[in-house]
PAVEX-415836 format. One line per field, with one value per residue (C-alpha): x, y, z; residue number from 0; residue in one letter. Coordinates in pm, whole numbers. Each point is the difference from the previous one (the first is absolute). Last residue first. Layout:
BEGIN
X	c(X,...)
Y	c(Y,...)
Z	c(Z,...)
pos	c(NUM,...)
code	c(A,...)
# end
This chain:
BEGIN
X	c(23755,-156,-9,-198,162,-275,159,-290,-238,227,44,-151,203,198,-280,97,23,58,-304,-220,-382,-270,-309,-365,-79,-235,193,298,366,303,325,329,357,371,98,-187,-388,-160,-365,-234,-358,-147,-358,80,175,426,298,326,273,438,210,32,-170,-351,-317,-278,-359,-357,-303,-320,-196,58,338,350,398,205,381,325,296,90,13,-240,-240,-417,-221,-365,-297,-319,-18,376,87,381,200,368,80,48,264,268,-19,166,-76,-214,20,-344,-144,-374,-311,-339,-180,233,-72,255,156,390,-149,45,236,15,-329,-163,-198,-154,45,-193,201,-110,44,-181,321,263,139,371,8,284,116,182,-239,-223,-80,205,-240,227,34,24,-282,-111,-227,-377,-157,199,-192,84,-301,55,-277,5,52,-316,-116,-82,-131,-223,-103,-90,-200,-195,-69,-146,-241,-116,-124,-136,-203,-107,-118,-198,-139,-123,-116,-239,-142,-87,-189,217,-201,75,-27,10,155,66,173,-36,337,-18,-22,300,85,172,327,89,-330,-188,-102,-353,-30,-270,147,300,-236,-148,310,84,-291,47,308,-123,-259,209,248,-275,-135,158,-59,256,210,299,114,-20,172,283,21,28,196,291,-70,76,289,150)
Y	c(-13981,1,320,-15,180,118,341,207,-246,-105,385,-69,-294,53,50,158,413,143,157,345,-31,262,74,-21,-263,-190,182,-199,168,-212,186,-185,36,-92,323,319,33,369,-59,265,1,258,-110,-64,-274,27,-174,182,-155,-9,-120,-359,-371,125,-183,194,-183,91,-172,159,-328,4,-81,264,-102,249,-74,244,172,370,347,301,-191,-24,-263,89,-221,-15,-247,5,345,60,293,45,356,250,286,-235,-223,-364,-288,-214,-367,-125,-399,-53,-218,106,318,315,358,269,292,185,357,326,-204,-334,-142,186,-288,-61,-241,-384,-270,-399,-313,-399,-87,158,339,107,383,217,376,180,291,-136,-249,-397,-304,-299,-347,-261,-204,145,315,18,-218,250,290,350,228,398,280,271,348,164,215,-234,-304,248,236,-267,-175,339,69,-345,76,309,-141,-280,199,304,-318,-168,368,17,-313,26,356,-182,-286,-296,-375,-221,-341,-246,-268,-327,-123,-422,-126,-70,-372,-220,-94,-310,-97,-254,-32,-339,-130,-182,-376,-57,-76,219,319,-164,-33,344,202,-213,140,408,-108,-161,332,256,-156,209,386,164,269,-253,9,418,62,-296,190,349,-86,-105,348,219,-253,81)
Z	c(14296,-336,-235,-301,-338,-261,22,9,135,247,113,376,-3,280,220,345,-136,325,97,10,88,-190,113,-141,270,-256,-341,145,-137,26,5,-89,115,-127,-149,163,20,191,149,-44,113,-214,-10,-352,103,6,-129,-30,-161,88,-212,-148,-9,173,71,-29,74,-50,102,-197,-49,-346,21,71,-22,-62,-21,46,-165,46,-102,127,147,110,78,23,158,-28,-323,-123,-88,-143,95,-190,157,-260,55,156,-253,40,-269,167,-51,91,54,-35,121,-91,-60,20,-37,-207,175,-167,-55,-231,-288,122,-58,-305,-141,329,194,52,159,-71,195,-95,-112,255,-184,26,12,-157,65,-268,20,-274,152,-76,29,147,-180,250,-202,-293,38,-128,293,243,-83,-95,-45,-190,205,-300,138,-14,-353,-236,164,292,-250,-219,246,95,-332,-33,344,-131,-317,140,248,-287,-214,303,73,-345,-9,283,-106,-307,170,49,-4,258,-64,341,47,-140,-256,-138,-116,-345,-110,-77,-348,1,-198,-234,-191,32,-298,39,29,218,285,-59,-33,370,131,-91,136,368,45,-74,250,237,-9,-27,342,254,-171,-192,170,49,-328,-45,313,-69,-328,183,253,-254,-215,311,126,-378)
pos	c(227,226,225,224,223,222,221,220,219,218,217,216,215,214,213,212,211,210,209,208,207,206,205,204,203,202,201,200,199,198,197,196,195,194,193,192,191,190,189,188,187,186,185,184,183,182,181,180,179,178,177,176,175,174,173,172,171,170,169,168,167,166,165,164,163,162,161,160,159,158,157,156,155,154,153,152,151,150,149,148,147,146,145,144,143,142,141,140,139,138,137,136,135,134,133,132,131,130,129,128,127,126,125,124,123,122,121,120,119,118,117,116,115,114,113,112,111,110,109,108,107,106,105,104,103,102,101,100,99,98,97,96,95,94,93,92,91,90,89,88,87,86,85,84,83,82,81,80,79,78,77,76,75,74,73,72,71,70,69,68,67,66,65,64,63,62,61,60,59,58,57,56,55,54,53,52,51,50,49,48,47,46,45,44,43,42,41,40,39,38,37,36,35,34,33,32,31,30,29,28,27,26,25,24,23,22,21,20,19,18,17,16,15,14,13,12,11,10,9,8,7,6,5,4,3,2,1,0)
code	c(X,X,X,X,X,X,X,X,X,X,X,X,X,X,X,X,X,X,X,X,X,X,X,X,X,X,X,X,X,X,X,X,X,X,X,X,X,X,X,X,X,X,X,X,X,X,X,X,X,X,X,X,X,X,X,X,X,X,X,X,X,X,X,X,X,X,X,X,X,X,X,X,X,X,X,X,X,X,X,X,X,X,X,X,X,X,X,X,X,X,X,X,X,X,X,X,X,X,X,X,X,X,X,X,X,X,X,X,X,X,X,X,X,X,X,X,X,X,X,X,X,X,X,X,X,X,X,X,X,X,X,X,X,X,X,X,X,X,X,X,X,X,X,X,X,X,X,X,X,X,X,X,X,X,X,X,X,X,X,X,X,X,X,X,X,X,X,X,X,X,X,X,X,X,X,X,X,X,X,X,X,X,X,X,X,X,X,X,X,X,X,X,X,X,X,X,X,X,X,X,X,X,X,X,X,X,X,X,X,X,X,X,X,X,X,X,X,X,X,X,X,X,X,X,X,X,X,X)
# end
């Protein structure tokens, strides 16, 4: 749909300046002189250029070995990889939770979305976050719940917390129950219990632990405001 959208304001806005006037100036003159007007204007053909390059045989044949290689490629990769399933926020009502497959569920802010596997659960428990999101973790002591959030990792085995991240690659944990660990991929570790919050800055690349101050970090889960 967004492909086909950018392609009609592509097409209507390839056409040179003046069609517009012209194409305006066609029917006052039919109504001028009495002519029917039709109800709808034909618009000229946008004018290509480039250049034409003409294939020799050799040409082709190396095109045709290329495209060939390259398909088998994508169906190797669609048939044979795990397939990567998207959750996003825009596609859940609101306050309604996404539930994994290993009993785990995720509340997505609008504009968030988690990407796993299709076989999350049975080898590993690690999906990647963009966005806003609130996770009840079903404990399992063989597979730690890890989620990656632009350089950073957060990692449990069973507990209840919210990940905040933007595009500017700030990161922040705040966590409601159990104990988290937060860390960069430089390794820089810092361990989250009940009550506290890490903030991760992609300028200082470090990570600063905190008592959670905002009461309303979950507003937009709960769509309650605190007011003191």
């Amino acid at each position: 749909q967004s492909f086909n959208q950018l392609k009609k304001v592509y097409t209507l806005s390839s056409f040179e300046k003046h069609t517009a006037s012209e194409n305006w100036k066609k029917v006052v003159q039919k109504i001028q002189t009495g002519h029917e007007v039709p109800d709808y204007i034909e618009l000229p053909k946008i004018k290509k250029t480039g250049t034409v390059f003409r294939l020799t045989p050799m040409l082709r044949i190396a095109a045709a070995v290329t495209i060939i290689v390259g398909l088998s490629f994508l169906f190797r990769h669609i048939v044979f990889s795990p397939e990567q399933l998207i959750v996003s926020g825009a596609d859940l009502r609101n306050n309604e939770p996404y539930q994994l497959a290993d009993g785990s569920e995720v509340y997505l802010n609008d504009d968030a979305s988690i990407s796993f596997p299709e076989n999350f659960g049975s080898k590993s428990r690690e999906l990647t976050l963009k966005g806003e999101a609130f996770f009840e973790v079903q404990r399992n002591e063989k597979f730690p719940f890890i989620i990656k959030t632009n350089q950073t990792t957060t990692q449990v085995l069973g507990t209840s917390f919210n990940v905040f991240s933007d595009a500017r690659g700030n990161v922040k944990v705040s966590v409601v129950s159990g104990v988290v660990a937060f860390y960069t991929k430089k390794r820089h570790k810092v361990e989250l219990h009940a009550g506290e919050e890490g903030t991760f800055d992609p300028a200082t690349n470090e990570i600063v632990a905190e008592k959670i101050n905002d009461p309303n970090f979950q507003a937009w889960k709960t769509g309650m405001l605190v007011f003191s």
